[in-house]
Wavefront OBJ file of the C-alpha trace (Angstrom):
o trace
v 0.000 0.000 0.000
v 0.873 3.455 -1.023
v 1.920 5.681 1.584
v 1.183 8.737 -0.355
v -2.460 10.518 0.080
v -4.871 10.701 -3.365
v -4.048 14.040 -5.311
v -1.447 14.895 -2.744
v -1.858 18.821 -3.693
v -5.766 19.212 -3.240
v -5.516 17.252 0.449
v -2.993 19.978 1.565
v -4.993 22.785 0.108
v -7.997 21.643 2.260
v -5.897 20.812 5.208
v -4.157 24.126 5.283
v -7.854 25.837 4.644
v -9.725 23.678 7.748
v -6.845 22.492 10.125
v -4.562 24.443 12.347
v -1.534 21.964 11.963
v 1.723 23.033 10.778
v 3.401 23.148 7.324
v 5.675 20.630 8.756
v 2.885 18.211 9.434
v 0.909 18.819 6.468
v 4.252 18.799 4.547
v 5.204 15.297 6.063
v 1.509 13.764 5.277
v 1.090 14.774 1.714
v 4.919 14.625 0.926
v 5.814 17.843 -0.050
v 8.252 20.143 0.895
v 6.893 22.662 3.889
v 7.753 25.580 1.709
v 5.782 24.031 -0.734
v 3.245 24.144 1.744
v 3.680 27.573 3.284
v 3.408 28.574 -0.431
v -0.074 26.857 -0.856
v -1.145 29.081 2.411
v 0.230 32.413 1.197
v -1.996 31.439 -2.311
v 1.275 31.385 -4.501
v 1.262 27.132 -5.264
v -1.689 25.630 -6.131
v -3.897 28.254 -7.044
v -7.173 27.235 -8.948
v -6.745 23.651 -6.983
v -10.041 22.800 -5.228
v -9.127 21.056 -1.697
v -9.559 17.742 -0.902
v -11.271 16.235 1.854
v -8.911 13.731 3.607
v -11.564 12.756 6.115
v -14.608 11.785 3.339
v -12.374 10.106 1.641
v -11.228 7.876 4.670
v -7.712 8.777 4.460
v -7.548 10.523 8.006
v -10.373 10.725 11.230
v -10.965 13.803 12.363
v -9.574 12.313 16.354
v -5.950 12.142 14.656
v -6.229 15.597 12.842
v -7.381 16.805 16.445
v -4.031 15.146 18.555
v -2.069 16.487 15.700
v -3.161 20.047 16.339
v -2.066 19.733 19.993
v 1.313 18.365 19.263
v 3.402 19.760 16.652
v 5.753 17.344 16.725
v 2.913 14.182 15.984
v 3.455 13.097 12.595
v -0.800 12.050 10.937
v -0.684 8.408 9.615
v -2.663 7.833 6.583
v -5.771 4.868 7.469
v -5.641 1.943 6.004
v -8.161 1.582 3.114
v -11.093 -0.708 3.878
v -11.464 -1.416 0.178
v -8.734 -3.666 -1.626
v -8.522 -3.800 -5.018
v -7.059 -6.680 -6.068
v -3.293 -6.150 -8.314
v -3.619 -5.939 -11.657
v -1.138 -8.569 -13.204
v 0.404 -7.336 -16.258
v -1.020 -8.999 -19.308
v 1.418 -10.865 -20.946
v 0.378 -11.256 -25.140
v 1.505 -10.231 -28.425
v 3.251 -6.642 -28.784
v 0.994 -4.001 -30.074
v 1.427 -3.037 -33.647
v 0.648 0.005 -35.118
v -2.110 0.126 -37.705
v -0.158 1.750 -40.317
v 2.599 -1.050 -39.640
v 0.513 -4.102 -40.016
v 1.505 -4.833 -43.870
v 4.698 -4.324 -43.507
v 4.723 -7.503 -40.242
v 4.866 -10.625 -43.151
v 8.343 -9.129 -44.621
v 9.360 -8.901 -40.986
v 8.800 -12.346 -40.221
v 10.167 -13.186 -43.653
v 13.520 -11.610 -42.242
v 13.361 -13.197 -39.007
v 13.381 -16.614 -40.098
v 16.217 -16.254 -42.298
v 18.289 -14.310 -40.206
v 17.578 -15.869 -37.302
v 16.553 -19.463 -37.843
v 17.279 -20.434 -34.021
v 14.455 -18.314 -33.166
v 11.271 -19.444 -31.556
v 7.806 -18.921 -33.032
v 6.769 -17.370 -29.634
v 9.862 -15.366 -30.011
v 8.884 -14.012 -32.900
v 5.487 -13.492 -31.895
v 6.825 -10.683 -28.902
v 8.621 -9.648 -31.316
v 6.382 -8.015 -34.139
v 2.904 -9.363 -32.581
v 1.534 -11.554 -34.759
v 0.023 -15.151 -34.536
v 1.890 -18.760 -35.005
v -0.498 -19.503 -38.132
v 0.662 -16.641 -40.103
v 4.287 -17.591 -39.192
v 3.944 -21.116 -40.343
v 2.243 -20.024 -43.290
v 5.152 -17.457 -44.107
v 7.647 -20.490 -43.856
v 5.662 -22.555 -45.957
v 4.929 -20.084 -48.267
v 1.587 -20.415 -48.456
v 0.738 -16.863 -47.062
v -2.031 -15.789 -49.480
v 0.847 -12.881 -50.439
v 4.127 -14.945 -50.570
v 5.023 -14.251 -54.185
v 5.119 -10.460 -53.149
v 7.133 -10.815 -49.597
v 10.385 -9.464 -49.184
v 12.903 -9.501 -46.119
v 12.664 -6.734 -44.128
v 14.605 -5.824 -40.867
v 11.760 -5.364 -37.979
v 13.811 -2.563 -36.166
v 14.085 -0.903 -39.208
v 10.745 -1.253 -39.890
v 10.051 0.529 -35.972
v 7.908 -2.906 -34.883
v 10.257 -4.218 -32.208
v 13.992 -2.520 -30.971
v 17.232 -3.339 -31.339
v 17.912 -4.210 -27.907
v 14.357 -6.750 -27.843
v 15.518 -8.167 -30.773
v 19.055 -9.178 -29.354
v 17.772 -10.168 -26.400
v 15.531 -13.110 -27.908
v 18.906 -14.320 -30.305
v 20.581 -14.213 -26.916
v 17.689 -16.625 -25.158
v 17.415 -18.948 -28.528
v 21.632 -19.398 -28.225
v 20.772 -20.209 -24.868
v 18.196 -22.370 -25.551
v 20.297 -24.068 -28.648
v 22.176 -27.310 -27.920
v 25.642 -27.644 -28.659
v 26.512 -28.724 -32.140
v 28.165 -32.055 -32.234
v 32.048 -31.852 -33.735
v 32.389 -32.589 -37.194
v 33.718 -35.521 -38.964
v 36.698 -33.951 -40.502
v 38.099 -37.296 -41.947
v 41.745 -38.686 -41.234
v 44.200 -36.988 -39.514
v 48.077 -37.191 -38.823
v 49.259 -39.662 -36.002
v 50.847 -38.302 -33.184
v 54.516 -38.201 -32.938
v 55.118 -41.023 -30.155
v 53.134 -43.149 -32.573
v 54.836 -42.540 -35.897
v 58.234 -42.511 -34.077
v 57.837 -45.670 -31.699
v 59.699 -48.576 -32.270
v 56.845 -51.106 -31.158
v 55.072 -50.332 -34.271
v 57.866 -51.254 -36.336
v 57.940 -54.783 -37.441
v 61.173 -56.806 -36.979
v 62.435 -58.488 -39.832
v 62.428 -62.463 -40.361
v 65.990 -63.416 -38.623
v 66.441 -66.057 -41.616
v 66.700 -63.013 -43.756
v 68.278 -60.876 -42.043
v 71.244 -63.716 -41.617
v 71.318 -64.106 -44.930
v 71.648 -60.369 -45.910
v 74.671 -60.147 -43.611
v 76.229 -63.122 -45.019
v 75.769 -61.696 -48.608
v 77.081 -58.713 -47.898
v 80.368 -59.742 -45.697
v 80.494 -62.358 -48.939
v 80.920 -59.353 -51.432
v 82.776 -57.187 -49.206
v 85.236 -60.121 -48.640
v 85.403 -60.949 -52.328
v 86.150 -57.307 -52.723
v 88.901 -57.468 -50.728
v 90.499 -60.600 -52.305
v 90.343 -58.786 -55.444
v 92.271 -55.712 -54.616
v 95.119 -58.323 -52.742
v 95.430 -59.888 -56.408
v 95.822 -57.023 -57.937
v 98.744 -55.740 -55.779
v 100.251 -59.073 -56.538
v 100.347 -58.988 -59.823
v 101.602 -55.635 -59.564
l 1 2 3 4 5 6 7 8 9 10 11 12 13 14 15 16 17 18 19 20 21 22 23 24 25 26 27 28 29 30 31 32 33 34 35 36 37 38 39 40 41 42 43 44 45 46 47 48 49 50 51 52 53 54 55 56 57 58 59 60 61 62 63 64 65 66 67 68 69 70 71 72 73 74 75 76 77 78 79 80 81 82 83 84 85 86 87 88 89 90 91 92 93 94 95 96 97 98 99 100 101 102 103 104 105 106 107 108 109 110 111 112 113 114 115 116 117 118 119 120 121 122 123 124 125 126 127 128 129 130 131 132 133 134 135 136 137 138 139 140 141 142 143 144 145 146 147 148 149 150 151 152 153 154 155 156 157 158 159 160 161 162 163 164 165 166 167 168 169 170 171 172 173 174 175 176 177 178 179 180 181 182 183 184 185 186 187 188 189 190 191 192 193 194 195 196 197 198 199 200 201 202 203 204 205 206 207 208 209 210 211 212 213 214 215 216 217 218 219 220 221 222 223 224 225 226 227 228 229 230 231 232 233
């Protein structure tokens, strides 16, 4: 509950007009400065401002005006209203679209869903106000005017903002799940791999014996060779 009297003014005009309590007081109940309220008594604030009634109106009783008016320094308390209205929830629905920027919502959608693919039909419903059919029908082109549509930006277009429109491609990213990795085919092996000798495969020992023997066989015959020659020589 509001702690402020109705029409804050027009109570102070009436209580300075039918009370004797101070500008402090009055000042302090209607929340206004007391030379706010000394200048309502000397008629240079609020002139032409019919006074309000705080007692009719069941704001203040007439026994708390009265112990105010014997002690300046009693600050009034505003009654507690008998009636409760109940709070008004704010009504949560499509935006409001001007009249005059109705034709121009289908090219706005148009835009939306292939810019921003990720976003949700609700999304784009707060966004330029307009109703899931008409958005499927726009992606299916089979909107009675698809052969006509063009992209159009929305903010551009003055149907949402900048900052609303980021806002939902920042909830959709959100809302996105990650993308797997892609198969990017074969890659190199690893260094320890290419470069370890367990991988290598060890050669038959018959072979390898007989490799060495052919070679020490020419290398010996070589050798002969050459001692011949020097012989001869």
């Amino acid at each position: 509950m509001s702690n402020i009297p109705l029409m804050p003014k027009a109570t102070a005009v009436w209580l300075v007009d039918n009370t004797a309590l101070t500008f402090e007081q009055i000042g302090d109940f209607c929340k206004l400065h007391p030379l706010e309220v000394k200048g309502i008594a000397d008629g240079e604030v609020a002139q032409g401002i019919k006074g309000l009634d705080p007692i009719s109106t069941g704001q203040l009783s007439r026994d708390e005006i009265t112990v105010a008016e014997q002690n300046p320094d009693r600050r009034l308390k505003l009654l507690e209203s008998k009636v409760r209205l109940p709070e008004q929830k704010k009504r949560r629905g499509p935006r409001y679209t001007p009249v005059s920027r109705r034709h121009d919502r289908p090219n706005a959608i148009l835009w939306l869903l292939r810019n921003h693919a990720e976003l949700k039909d609700a999304q784009i419903i707060r966004l330029v106000g307009t109703t899931k059919s008409t958005i499927q029908s726009i992606r299916e082109r089979t909107h009675w005017n698809s052969a006509q549509l063009s992209p159009m930006d929305p903010v551009t277009l003055g149907l949402c903002s900048q900052i609303d429109l980021d806002l939902e491609v920042q909830r959709a990213a959100k809302d996105r799940p990650a993308t797997a990795i892609e198969d990017r085919g074969a890659t190199l092996l690893p260094a320890d791999v290419t470069t370890g000798h367990d991988d290598i495969e060890e050669a038959p020992k018959g072979r390898e014996s007989l490799d060495l023997e052919t070679v020490f066989a020419k290398l010996g015959g070589s050798k002969k060779n050459e001692n011949e020659d020097d012989d001869e020589d």
